[in-house]
N, C-alpha and C positions, 0 to 999 in steps of 0.2 A: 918757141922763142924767136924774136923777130933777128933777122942778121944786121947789124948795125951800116953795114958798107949796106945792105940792098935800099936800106930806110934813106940811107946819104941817096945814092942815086935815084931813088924817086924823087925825093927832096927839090933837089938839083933839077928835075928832070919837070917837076911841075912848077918852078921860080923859070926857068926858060920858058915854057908853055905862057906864063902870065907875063914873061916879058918883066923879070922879077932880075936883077943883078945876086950873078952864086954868091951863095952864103948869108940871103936877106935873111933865111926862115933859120933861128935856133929852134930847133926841133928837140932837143933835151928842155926846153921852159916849157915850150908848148903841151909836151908830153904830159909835165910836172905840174903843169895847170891843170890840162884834165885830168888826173890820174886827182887832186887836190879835190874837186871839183865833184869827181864820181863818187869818192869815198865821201865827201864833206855835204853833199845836196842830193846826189841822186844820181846813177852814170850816164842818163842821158842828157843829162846837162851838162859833164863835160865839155863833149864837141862843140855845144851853143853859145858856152862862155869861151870859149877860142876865140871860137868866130867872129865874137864879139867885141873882145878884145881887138882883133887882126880889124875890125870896123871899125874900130876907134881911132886905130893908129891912120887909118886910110881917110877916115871922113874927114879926122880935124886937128891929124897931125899928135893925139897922144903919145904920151911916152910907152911902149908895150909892155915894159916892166912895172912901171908904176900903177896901169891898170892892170893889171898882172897882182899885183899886189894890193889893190881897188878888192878885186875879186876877193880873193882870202881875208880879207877884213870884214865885208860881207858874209863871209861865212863864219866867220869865227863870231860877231855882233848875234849870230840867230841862231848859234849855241850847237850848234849841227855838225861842227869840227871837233 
């Protein structure tokens, strides 16, 4: 089981690294995406629909929830959820 505080402080510790303001990354959605994601498509797709997401929000300003929610809709359309 992962420790909640060590997952905070990487968190933290990789948003300074990118030059990220603490507490950009909700890390309980992100989780909930993929954990959505692995079970609902395939677990390697997880991490890629993150990324994805977190690409969306960066290239063109989406909202990360709403692609967030983008995603599960997709999944739940192709019957896989």
């Amino acid at each position: 089981m992962t420790d909640p505080a060590t997952l905070d402080d990487w968190t933290s510790e990789v948003e300074d690294a990118l030059g990220l303001a603490p507490g950009t990354v909700d890390s309980t959605a992100v989780l909930d995406l993929v954990r959505d994601v692995a079970h609902g498509v395939m677990r390697p797709a997880g991490p890629i629909a993150a990324y994805l997401v977190g690409y969306a929000a960066g290239a063109s300003g989406a909202d990360p929830g709403a692609s967030a929610d983008a995603v599960r809709a997709l999944i739940a359309s192709r019957g896989s959820a």
